[in-house]
C-alpha positions as a Python dict, from the first residue, in 0.01 Angstrom:
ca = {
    (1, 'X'): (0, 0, 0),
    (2, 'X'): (-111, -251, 242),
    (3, 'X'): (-384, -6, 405),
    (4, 'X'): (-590, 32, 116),
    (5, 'X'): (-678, -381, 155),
    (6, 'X'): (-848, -280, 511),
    (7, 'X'): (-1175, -128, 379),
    (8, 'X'): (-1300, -424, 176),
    (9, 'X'): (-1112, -664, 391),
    (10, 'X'): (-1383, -516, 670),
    (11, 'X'): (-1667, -541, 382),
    (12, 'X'): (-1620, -914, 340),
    (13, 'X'): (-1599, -979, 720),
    (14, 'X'): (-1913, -785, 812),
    (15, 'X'): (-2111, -939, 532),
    (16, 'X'): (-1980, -1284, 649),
    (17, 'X'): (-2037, -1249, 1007),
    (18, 'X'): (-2409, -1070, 917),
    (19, 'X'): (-2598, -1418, 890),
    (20, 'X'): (-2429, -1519, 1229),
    (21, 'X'): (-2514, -1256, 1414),
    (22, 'X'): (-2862, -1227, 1294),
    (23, 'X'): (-2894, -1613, 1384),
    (24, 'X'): (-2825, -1578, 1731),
    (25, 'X'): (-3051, -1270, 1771),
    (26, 'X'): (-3343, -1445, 1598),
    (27, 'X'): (-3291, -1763, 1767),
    (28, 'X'): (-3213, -1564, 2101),
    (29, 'X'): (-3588, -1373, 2046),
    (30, 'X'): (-3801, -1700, 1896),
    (31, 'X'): (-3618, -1971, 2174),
    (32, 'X'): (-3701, -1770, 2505),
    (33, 'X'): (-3335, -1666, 2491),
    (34, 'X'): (-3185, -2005, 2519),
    (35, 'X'): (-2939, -2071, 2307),
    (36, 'X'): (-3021, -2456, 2263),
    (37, 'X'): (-3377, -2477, 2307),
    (38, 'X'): (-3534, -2808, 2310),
    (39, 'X'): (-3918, -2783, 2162),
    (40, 'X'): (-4002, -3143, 2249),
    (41, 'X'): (-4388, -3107, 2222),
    (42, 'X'): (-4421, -2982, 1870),
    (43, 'X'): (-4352, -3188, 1554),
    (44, 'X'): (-4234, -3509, 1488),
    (45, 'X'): (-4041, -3522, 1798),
    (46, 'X'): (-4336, -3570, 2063),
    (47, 'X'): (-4196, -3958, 2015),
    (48, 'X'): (-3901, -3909, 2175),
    (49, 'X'): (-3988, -3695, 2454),
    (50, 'X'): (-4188, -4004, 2576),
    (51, 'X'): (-3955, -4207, 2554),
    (52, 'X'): (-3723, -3970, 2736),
    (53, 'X'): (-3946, -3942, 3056),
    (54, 'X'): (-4034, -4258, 3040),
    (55, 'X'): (-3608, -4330, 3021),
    (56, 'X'): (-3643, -4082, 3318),
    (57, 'X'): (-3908, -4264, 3559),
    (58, 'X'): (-3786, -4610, 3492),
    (59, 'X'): (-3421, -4534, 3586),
    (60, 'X'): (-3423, -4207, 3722),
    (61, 'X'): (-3135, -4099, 3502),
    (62, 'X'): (-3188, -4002, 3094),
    (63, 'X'): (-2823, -4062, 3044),
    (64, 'X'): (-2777, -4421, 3221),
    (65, 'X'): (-2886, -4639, 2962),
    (66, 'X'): (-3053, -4944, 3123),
    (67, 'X'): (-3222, -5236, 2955),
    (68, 'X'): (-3560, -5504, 3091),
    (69, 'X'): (-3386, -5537, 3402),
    (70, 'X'): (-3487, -5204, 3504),
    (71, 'X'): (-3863, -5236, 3479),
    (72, 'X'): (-4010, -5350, 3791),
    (73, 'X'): (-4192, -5731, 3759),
    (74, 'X'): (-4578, -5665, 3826),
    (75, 'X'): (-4728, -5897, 4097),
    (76, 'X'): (-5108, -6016, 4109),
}
């Protein structure tokens, strides 16, 4: 009958939903339980966490994109 699907229909969910789980509980221990953690000073990314703060002191904002305009003229 239509029971005797429910055993290995639970089988093939748990083994897909394993990886997932163990994911988020790895990433949750290894990230300082942050789900989306940002490791800007390690690896090949150290590049664009200058140019975010810089991004940051020139125009105060990371997400308002401003251009030359922005950077204060130096005067002797």
């Amino acid at each position: 009958m239509w029971w005797e699907i429910l055993p290995s229909a639970g089988i093939v969910f748990t083994a897909l939903l394993a990886p997932h789980g163990a994911y988020w509980v790895l990433n949750k221990l290894t990230h300082n339980r942050k789900s989306c953690a940002r490791d800007w000073r390690d690896g090949p990314h150290f590049e664009d966490y200058t140019l975010y703060l810089r991004d940051i002191r020139l125009t105060g904002s990371e997400y308002v994109p401003r251009g030359l305009e922005s950077i204060p003229d130096l005067k002797d």
